[in-house]
VOGU-3710 file (C-alpha; in Angstrom, 3 decimals, decimal comma):
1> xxxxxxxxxx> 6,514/-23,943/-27,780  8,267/-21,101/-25,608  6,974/-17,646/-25,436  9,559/-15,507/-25,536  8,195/-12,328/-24,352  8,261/-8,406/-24,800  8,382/-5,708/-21,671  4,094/-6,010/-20,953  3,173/-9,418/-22,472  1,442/-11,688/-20,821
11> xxxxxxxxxx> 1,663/-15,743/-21,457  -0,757/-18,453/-19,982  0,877/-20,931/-17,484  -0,439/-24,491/-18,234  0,278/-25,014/-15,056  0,963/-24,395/-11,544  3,679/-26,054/-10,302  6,904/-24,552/-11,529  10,583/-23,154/-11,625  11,561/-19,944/-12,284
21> xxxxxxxxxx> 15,217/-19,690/-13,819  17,333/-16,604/-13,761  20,424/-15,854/-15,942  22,522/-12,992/-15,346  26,347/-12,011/-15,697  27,203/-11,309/-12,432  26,072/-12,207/-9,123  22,301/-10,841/-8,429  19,662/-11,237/-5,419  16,674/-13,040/-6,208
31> xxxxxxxxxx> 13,393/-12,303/-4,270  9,893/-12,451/-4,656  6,476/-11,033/-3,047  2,808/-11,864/-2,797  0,177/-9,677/-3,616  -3,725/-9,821/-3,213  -6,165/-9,257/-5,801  -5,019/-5,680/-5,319  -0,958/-6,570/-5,331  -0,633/-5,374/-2,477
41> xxxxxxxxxx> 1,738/-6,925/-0,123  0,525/-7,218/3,513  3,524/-7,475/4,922  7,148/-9,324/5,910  5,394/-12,720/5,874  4,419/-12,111/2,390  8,063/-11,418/1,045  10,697/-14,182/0,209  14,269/-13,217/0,084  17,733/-14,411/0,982
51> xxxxxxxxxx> 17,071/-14,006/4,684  14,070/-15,538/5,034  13,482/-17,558/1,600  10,741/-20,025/2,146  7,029/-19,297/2,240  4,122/-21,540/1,438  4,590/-22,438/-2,186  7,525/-20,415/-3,255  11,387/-20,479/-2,401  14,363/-18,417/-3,021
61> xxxxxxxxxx> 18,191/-18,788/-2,860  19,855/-17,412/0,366  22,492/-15,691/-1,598  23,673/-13,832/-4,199  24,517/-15,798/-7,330  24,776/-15,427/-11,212  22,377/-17,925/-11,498  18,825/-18,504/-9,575  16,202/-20,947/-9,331  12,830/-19,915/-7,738
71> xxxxxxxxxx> 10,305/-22,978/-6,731  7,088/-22,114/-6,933  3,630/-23,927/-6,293  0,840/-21,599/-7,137  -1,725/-23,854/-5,194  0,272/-23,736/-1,858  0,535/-19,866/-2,067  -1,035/-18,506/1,686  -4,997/-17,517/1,074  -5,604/-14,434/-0,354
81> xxxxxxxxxx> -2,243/-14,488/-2,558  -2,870/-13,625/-6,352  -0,375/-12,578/-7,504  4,189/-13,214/-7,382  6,090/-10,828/-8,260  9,709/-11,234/-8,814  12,699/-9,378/-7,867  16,249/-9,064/-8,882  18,872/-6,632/-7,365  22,652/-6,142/-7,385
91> xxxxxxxxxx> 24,338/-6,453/-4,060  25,922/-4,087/-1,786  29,007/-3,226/-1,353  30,702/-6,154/-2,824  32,840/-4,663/-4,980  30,810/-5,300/-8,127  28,862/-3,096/-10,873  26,207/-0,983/-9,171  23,745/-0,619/-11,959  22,318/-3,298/-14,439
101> xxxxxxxxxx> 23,324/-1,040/-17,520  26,963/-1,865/-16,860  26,588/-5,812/-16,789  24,795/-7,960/-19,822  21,256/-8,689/-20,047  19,352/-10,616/-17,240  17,512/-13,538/-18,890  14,563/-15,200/-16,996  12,751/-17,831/-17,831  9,502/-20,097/-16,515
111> xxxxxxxxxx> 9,965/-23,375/-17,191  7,964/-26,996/-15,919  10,040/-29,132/-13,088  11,274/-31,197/-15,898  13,372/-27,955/-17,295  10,659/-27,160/-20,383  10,860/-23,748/-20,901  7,329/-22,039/-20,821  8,025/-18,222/-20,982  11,260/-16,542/-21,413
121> xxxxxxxxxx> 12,149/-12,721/-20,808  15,436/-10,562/-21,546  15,507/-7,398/-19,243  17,054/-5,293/-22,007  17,312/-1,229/-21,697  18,450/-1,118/-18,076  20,531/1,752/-17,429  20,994/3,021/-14,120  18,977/0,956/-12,331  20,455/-1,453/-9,557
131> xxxxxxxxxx> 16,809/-3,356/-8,731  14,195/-4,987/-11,553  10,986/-6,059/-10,892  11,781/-8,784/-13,488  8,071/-10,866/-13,918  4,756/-11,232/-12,157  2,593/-14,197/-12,299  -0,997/-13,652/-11,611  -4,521/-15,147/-11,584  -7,042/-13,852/-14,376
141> xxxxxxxxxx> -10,269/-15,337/-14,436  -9,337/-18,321/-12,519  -6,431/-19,048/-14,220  -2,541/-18,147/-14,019  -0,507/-16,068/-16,275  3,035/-14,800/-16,492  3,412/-10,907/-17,238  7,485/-9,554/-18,372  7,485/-6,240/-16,328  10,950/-4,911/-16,486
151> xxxxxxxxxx> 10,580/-2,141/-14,374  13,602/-0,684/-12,911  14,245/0,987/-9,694  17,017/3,803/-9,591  16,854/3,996/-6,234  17,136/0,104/-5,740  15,968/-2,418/-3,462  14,594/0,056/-1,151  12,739/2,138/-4,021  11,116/-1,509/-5,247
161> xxxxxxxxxx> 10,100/-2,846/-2,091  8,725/0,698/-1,112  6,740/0,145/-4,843  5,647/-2,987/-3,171  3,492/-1,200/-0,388  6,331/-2,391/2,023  6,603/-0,821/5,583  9,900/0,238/6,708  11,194/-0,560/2,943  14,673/0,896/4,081
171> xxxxxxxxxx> 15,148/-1,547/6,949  13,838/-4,362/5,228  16,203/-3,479/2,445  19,243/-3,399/4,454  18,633/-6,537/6,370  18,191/-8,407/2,998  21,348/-6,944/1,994  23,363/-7,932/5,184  21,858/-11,480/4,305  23,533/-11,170/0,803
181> xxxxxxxxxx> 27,082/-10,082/2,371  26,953/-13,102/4,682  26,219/-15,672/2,217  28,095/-14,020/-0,555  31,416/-16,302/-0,600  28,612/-19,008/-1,597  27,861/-17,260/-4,897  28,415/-18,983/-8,116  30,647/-17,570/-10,438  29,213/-16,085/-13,352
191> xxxxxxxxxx> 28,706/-17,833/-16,591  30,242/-15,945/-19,622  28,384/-13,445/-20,977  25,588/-13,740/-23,168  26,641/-12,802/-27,323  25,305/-9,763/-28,545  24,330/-13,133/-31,565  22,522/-15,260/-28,731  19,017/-16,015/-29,856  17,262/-14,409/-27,217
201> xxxxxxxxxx> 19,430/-11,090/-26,503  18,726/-10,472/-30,347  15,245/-10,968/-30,310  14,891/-9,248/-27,179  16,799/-6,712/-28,125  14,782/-3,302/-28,759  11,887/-4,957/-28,262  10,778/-3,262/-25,337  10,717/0,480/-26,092  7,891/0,974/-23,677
211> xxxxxxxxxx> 9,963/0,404/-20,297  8,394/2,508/-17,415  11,033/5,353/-16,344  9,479/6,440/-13,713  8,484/4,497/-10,487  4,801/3,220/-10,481  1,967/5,227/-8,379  1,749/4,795/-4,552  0,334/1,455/-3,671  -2,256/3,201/-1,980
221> xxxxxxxxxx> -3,485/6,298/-3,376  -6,208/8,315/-2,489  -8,205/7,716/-5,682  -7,373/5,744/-9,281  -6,626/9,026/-10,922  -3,586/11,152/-9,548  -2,958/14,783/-10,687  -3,355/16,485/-14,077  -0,551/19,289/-15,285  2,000/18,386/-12,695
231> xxxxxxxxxx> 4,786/17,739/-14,997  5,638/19,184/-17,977  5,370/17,881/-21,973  4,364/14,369/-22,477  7,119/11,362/-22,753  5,711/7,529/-22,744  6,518/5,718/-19,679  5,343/3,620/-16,984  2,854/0,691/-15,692  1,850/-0,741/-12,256
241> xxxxxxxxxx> 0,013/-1,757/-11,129  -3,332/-1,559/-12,840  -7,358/-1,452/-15,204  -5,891/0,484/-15,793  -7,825/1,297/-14,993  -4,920/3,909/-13,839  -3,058/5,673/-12,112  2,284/7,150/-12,106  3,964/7,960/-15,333  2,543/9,369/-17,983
251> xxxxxxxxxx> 1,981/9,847/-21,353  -0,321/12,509/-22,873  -0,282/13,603/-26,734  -1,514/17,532/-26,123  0,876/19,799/-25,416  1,336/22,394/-22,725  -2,008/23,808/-23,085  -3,686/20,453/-22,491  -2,406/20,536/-18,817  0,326/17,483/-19,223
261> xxxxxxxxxx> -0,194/13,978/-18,196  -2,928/12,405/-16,022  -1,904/8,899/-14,025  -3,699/6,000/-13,336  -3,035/3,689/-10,122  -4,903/1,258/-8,619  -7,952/1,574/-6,290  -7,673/1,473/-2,625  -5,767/-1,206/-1,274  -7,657/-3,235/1,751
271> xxxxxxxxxx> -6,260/-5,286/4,621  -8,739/-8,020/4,365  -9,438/-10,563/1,641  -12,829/-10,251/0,210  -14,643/-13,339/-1,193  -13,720/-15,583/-3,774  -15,306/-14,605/-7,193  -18,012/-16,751/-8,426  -16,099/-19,477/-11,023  -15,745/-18,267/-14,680
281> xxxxxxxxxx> -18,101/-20,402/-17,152  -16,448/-23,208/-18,554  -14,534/-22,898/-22,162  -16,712/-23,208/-24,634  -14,167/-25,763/-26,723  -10,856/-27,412/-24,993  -7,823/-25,153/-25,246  -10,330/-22,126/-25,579  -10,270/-19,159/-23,303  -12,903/-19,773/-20,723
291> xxxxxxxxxx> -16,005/-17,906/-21,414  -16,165/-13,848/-19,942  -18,565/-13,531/-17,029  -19,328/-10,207/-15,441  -18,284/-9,284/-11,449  -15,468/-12,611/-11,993  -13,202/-10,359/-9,966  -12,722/-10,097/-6,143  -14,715/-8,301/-4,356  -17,288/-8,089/-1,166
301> xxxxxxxxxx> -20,091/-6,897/-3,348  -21,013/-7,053/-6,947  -20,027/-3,451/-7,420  -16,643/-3,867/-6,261  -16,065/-7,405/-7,947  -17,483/-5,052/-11,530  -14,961/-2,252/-10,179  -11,621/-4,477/-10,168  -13,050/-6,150/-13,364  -12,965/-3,104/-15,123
311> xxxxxxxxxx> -9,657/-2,373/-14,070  -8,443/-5,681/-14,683  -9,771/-4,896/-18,525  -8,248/-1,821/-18,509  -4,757/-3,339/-17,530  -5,190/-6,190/-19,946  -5,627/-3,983/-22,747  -2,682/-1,012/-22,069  -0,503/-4,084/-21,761  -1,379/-6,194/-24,642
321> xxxxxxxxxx> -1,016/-2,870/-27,016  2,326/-2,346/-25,743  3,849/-5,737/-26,246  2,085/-5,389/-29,932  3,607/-1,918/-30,333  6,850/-3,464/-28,612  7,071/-5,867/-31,737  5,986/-3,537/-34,398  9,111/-1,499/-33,099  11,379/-4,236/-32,823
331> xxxxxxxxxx> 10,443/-5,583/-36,193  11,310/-2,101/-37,620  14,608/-1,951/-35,652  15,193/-5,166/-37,330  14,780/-5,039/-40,595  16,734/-1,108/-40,347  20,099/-3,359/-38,889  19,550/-5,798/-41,383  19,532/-3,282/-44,488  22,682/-1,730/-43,003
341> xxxxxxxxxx> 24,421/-4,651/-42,211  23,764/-5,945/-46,216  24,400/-2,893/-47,749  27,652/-1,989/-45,633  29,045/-4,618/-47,919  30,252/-3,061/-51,599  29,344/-6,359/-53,498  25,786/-6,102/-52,907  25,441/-2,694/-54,178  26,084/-4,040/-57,510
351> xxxxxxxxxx> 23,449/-6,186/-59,579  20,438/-7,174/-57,938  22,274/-8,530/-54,557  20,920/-5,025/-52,805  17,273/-5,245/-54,196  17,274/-8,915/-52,603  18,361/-8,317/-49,324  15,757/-5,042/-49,230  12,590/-7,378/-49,958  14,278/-10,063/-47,284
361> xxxxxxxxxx> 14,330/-7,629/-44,744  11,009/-6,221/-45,180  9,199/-9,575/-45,999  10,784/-10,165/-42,021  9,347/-7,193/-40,942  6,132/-7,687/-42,122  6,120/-11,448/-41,013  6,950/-10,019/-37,292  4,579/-7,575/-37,547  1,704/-9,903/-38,525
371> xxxxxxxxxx> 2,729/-12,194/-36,184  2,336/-9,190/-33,241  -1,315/-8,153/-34,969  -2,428/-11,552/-34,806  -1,489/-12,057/-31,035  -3,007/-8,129/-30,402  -5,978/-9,539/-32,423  -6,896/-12,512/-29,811  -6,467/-10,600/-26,922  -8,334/-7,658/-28,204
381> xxxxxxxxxx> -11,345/-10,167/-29,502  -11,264/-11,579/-25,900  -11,394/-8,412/-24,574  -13,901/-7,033/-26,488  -16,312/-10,198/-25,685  -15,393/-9,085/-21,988  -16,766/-6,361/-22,756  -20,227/-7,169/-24,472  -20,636/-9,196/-21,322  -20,166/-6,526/-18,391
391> xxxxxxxxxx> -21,243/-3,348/-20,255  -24,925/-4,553/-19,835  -24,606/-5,720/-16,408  -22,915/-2,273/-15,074  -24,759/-0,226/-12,256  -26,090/2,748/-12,658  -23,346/4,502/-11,849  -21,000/2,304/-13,818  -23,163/2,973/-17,165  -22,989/5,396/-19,841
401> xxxxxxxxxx> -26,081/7,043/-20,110  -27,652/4,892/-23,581  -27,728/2,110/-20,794  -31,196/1,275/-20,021  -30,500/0,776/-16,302  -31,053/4,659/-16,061  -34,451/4,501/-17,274  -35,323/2,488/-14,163  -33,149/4,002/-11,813  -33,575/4,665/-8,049
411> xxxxxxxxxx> -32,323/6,799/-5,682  -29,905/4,672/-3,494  -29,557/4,598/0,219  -25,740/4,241/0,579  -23,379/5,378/-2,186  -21,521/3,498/-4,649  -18,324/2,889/-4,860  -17,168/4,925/-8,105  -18,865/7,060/-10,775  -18,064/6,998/-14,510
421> xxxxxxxxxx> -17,430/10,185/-16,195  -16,192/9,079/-19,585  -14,871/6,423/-21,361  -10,746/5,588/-22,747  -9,588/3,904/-25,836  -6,914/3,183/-27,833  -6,680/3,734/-31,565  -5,255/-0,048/-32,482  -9,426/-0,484/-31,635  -11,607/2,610/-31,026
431> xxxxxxxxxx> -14,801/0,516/-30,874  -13,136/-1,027/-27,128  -14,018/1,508/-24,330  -13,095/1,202/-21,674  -15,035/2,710/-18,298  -13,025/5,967/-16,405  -14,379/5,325/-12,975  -13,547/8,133/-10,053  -13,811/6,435/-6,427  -16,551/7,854/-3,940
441> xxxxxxxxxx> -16,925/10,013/-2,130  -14,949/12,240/-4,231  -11,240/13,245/-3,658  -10,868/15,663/-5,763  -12,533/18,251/-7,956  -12,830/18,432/-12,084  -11,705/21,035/-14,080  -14,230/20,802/-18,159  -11,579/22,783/-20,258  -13,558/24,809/-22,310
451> xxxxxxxxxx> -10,663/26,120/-24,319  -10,607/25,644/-28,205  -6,738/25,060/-27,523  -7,795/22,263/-25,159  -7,613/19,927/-28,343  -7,642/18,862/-31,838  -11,583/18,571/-32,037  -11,939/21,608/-29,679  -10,084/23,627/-32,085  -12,481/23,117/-35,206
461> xxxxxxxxxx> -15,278/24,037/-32,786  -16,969/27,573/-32,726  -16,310/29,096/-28,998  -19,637/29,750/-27,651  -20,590/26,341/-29,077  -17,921/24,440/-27,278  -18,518/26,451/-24,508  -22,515/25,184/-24,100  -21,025/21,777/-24,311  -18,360/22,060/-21,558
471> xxxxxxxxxx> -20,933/23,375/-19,440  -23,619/20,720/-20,806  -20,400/18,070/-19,358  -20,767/19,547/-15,805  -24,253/19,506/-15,476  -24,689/16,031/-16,529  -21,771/15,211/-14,149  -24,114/17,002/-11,591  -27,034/14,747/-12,414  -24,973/11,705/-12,149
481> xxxxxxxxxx> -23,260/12,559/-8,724  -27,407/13,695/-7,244  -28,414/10,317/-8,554  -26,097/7,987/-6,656  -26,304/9,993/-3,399  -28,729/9,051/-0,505  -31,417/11,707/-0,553  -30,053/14,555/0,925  -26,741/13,711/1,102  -25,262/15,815/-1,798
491> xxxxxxxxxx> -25,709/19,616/-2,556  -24,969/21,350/-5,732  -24,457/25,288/-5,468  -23,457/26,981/-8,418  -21,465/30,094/-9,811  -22,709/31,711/-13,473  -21,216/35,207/-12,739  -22,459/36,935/-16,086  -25,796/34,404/-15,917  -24,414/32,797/-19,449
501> xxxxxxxxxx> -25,244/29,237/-19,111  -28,965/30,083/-17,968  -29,675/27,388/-21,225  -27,559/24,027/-19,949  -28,519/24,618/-16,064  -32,108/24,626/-17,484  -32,579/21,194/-16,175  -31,140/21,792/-12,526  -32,768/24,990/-12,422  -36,255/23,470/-13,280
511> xxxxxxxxxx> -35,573/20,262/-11,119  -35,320/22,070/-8,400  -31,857/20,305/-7,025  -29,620/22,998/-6,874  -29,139/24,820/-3,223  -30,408/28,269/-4,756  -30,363/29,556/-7,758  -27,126/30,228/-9,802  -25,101/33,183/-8,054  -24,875/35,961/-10,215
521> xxxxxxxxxx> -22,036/39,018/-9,865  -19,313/39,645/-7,742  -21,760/39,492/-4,895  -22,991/36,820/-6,161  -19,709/34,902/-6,106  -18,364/35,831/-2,581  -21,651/35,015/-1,176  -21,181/31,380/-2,244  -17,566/31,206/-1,737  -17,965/32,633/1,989
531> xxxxxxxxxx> -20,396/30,177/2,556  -18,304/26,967/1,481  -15,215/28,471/2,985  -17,128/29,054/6,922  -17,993/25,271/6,334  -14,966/24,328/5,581  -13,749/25,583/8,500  -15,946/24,772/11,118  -16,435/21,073/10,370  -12,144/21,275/9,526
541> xxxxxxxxxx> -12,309/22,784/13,865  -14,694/19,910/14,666  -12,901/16,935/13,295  -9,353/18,541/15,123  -11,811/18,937/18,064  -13,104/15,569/17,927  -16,666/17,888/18,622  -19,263/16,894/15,564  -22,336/17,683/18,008  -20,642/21,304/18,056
551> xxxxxxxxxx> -21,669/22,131/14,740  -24,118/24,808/14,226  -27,564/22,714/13,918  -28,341/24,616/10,424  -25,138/23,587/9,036  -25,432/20,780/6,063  -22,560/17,972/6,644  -23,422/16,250/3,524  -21,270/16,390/0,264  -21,394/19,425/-1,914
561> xxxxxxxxxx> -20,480/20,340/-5,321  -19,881/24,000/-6,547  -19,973/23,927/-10,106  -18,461/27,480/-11,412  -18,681/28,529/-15,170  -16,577/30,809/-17,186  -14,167/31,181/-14,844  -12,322/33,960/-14,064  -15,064/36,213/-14,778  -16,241/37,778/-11,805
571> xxxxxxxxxx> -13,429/36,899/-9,251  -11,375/39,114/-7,471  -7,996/38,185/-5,782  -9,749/37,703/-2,698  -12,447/34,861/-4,569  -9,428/33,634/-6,056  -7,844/32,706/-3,331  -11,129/31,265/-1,695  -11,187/29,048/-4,311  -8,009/27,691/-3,951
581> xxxxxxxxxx> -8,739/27,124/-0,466  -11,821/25,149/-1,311  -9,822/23,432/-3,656  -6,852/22,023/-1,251  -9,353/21,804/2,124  -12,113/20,871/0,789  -12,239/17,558/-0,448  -11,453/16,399/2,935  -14,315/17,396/4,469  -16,814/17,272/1,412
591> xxxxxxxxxx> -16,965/20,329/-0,372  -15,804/19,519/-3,880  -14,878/21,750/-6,951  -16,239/21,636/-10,718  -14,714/24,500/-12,869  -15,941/24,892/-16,505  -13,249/27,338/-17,672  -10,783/27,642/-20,373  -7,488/27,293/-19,226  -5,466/29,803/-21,603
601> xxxxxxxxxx> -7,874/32,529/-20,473  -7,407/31,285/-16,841  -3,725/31,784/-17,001  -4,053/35,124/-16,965  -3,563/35,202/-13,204  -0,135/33,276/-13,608  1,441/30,503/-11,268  -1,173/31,968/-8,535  -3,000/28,675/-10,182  -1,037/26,440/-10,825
611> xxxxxxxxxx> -1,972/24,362/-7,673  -5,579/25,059/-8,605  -4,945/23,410/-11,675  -2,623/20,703/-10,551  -5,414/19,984/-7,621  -8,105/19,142/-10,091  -8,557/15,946/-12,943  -8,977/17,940/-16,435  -11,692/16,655/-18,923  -13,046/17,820/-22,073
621> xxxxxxxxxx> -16,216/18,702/-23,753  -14,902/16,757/-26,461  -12,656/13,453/-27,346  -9,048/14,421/-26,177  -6,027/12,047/-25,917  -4,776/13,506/-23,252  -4,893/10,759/-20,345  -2,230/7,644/-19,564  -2,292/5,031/-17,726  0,260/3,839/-14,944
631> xxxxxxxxxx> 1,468/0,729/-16,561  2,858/1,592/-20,149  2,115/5,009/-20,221  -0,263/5,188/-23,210  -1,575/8,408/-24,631  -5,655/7,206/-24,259  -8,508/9,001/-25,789  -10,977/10,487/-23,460  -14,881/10,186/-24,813  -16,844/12,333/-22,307
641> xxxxxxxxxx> -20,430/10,703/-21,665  -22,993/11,840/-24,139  -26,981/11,701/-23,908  -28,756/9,666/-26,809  -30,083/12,105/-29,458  -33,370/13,035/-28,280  -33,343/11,009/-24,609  -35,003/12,734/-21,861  -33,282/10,401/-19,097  -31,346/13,712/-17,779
651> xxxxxxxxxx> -34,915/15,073/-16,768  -35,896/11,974/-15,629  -32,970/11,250/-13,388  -33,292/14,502/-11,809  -37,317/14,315/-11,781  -36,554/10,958/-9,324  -33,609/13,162/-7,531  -36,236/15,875/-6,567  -39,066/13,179/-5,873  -36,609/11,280/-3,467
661> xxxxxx> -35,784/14,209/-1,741  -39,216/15,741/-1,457  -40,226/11,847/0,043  -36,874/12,167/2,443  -38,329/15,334/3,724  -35,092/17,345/2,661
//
């Protein structure tokens, strides 16, 4: 039976050896990349297109044509290669339409070498787009899948191939399309156009309300989480690349006082292939999803394999609720064209005729729609026993705090590669969390909104009340960073200018892990900000200097943290703009920034921090659905880590912090 898929759904190939069909109305390009575990493309050699359109195990036409047929052997594919995307753009300069809103729907299909069709997708909603990435196929747990993208590129093939990770995307473009010019007078002429009543343009059709308008994140960003409060109100958009987790376009339910959207992309990219992951267990029962096994991603360690697992999770899931979504909307689209189209006519407003043709359209709607929540269903169920499986076998600084790896925690002697500070779900099932991971060492600095405007749930809670619990958030996001650092290797200094959250720095304070005690007072605060700020810049004039050994010998080169409560209180203009400083320097050399503040009382100092704000990830104290991912642009719900009810593994975490230190010596 063919799949006939929605923008984000995913199909299982049964297998590997096949043809991949395209259908358009006028003559297109056809092209394809590889991508590693990561999808990133490591280079020329890794890209088939009309000039060059044979690599190991896939093949492309050398021109442009209305028709295409890709060959592709997933076993041949060069080592390392997991994942094909393909690529469709118009030509240049031959005279014909320049954007894929003015020409009929592409149609692509996967089919077996004997012509069975296996997956089918209609790239409806293009508008001014002159380059698609049109389908992916990629390994999951050992196995292949096909994945309808449908992301467009306005700036065309340039824009996509630069999406690719592509060097030189520009020259690469234009050499493709002087390949396309010289075969052109080879092109096929196109095939009439599709109906508007052609099977698959009408079930395709409004189907796929979640197309990314916007161009997915960099392919290699400095961390999975870009930039909070950068753009203005929320609009759904965009996927990737990832997880995921994520990373971009965005799409964030709070309004302007939640700070706008927060992406997702995916981790770091790497030149080299890591190992193999260990083989998934067999399927319990033939035709049955193979059993879930934790760290089955790539990876060089067990960390990293859990890492890209939990991304992988977190892409599986924001793309599996869009193609439900997808087909709830279609379904509703449906059954609204069918009630117009039956009532339009005068005899079936007379009688029963109109009654009829209501419970015929709806009894299709619901059909569809239970159709889409039994397909949602499966993949969520697989998901979720993903999850049962790699929750317990997390790291310490993978796990939530209930996990009882914490109670038997020890202080490491190289860092890990990512931290949790919270966890993301969906509302189709809020029991399915999801891990928000933040690479290591630290990019960029967090901002706990403290604001009862910051949400729904902050707004039903009493201020000083919400404020404990923001600053509650930091310090346990203190804890959590101390624990995963070498001994020694990460400082905390912190700012309580009017000395009000003396009761949640209680277990710093008595742990002894903070650098001093909390500054109090303007004096207080300059003292601490003039000391970050002179480190900042001498280890900023020894890196340009290429002079470590320079540094003064009582200057501390590891990682810091300066965790700052209620701000603004206490800051002048001149602290201000120290801050700001630390903010935009001082990730790069370690200094790092954790403001507990609510933002409506910050904006008191106007667009003077804005790039304060737009420099730092925003969480809350409290569940907020503020945060999106890069692939479908999702509104998720943020859950911010919580201690059990009456746990002391806080104290004991930083009871081993202060032991480890005291046994380093530091």
């Amino acid at each position: 039976m063919t799949a006939e898929l929605v923008r984000g759904q995913n199909h299982t190939l049964p297998q590997t050896r096949l043809e991949i069909r395209v259908s358009a109305g006028t003559p297109v390009v056809a092209g394809a990349t590889l991508g590693d575990e990561r999808g990133t493309v490591r280079g020329i050699e890794w890209i088939a297109h009309p000039g060059s359109p044979q690599l190991p195990g896939l093949e492309v036409s050398q021109q442009a044509a209305a028709d295409h047929r890709l060959a592709v052997d997933l076993e041949a594919l060069p080592a390392g290669a997991h994942r094909v995307t393909v690529l469709l753009a118009l030509p240049v300069g031959a005279g014909g339409p320049v954007r894929f809103g003015a020409v009929p729907a592409p149609f692509v299909a996967v089919t077996a070498l004997d012509g069975t069709e296996i997956a089918t997708f209609t790239l409806t909603d293009l508008d001014a787009e002159s380059a698609v990435s049109a389908l992916e196929l990629y390994r999951r747990q050992d196995a292949w899948k096909v994945r309808a993208v449908g992301q467009g590129y306005a700036g065309g093939l340039a824009e996509m191939l630069a999406d690719q990770g592509v060097t030189d995307p520009a020259a690469l473009a234009g050499s493709i399309q002087e390949a396309v010019t010289r075969g052109l007078a080879r092109s096929v002429a196109p095939p009439p156009p599709r109906t508007p009543e052609g099977g698959r343009v009408r079930h395709a059709t409004g189907s796929a309300d979640h197309r990314p308008t916007a161009p997915p994140p960099a392919p290699e960003p400095p961390e999975p989480l870009a930039d909070p409060a950068t753009t203005g109100p929320a609009h759904t958009t965009q996927p990737h690349t990832a997880p995921g987790p994520a990373a971009g376009g965005p799409s964030a339910a709070a309004g302007p006082s939640a700070g706008g959207p927060i992406n997702y992309a995916h981790p770091r990219r790497q030149h080299a292939a890591p190992p193999s992951p260990p083989p998934a267990a067999p399927p319990a029962q033939p035709g049955q999803p193979a059993q879930p096994v934790a760290g089955d991603a790539t990876g060089w360690s067990m960390d990293e394999r859990l890492y890209n697992q939990i991304w992988g999770m977190f892409e599986d899931l924001a793309r599996a609720v869009a193609a439900y979504r997808s087909a709830v909307d279609f379904a509703e689209s449906r059954m609204d064209q069918e009630l117009d189209r039956a009532l339009s006519d005068p005899r079936n407003r007379i009688g029963g005729a109109g009654d009829r043709a209501r419970e015929a359209a709806r009894a299709k709607r619901d059909e569809l729609a239970s159709r889409a929540r039994e397909a949602l269903d499966r993949d969520l169920a697989q998901l979720a026993a993903e999850a049962a499986v790699v929750e317990p076998a997390l790291p310490a600084a993978y796990a939530g705090w209930g996990n009882p790896v914490w109670h038997a925690h020890r202080i490491p002697m190289e860092i890990p590669m990512a931290l949790r500070i919270g966890d993301l779900h969906l509302p189709e099932r809020t029991d399915l969390r999801i891990p928000l991971l933040v690479r290591l060492p630290l990019e960029r600095g967090m901002w706990v909104d403290s604001g009862r405007t910051a949400s729904e749930a902050a707004a039903l809670m009493d201020t000083d009340r919400l404020r404990r619990l923001a600053m509650e958030t930091a310090v346990a996001h203190a804890a959590r960073l101390l624990a995963v650092y070498p001994p020694g290797e990460f400082a905390v200094h912190v700012i309580d200018p009017a000395g009000s959250a003396a009761g949640p720095l209680a277990p710093l304070v008595e742990a002894g892990v903070l650098v001093g005690p909390p500054a109090a007072g303007p004096g207080g605060v300059a003292s601490v900000l003039a000391h970050l700020t002179r480190r900042v810049d001498l280890v900023q004039m020894a890196v340009r200097a290429r002079a470590a050994d320079s540094l003064p010998p009582d200057l501390d080169t590891g990682e810091q943290l300066l965790v700052v409560n209620d701000f603004p209180h206490g800051f002048d203009d001149r602290a201000v703009t120290q801050l700001r400083y630390l903010a935009d320097e001082g990730p790069a050399v370690g200094v790092h920034l954790l403001m507990v503040a609510d933002r409506e009382e910050a904006s008191a100092y106007g667009p003077v921090l804005d790039p304060l704000w737009r420099s730092l990830l925003r969480i809350t104290p409290v569940a907020d659905s503020h945060l999106a991912d890069p692939w479908v642009g999702h509104a998720w719900t943020y859950e911010p880590l919580t201690i059990p009810p009456g746990s002391r593994v806080l104290e004991q975490v930083l009871s081993a912090v202060a032991a480890a230190r005291r046994a380093a010596g530091r």
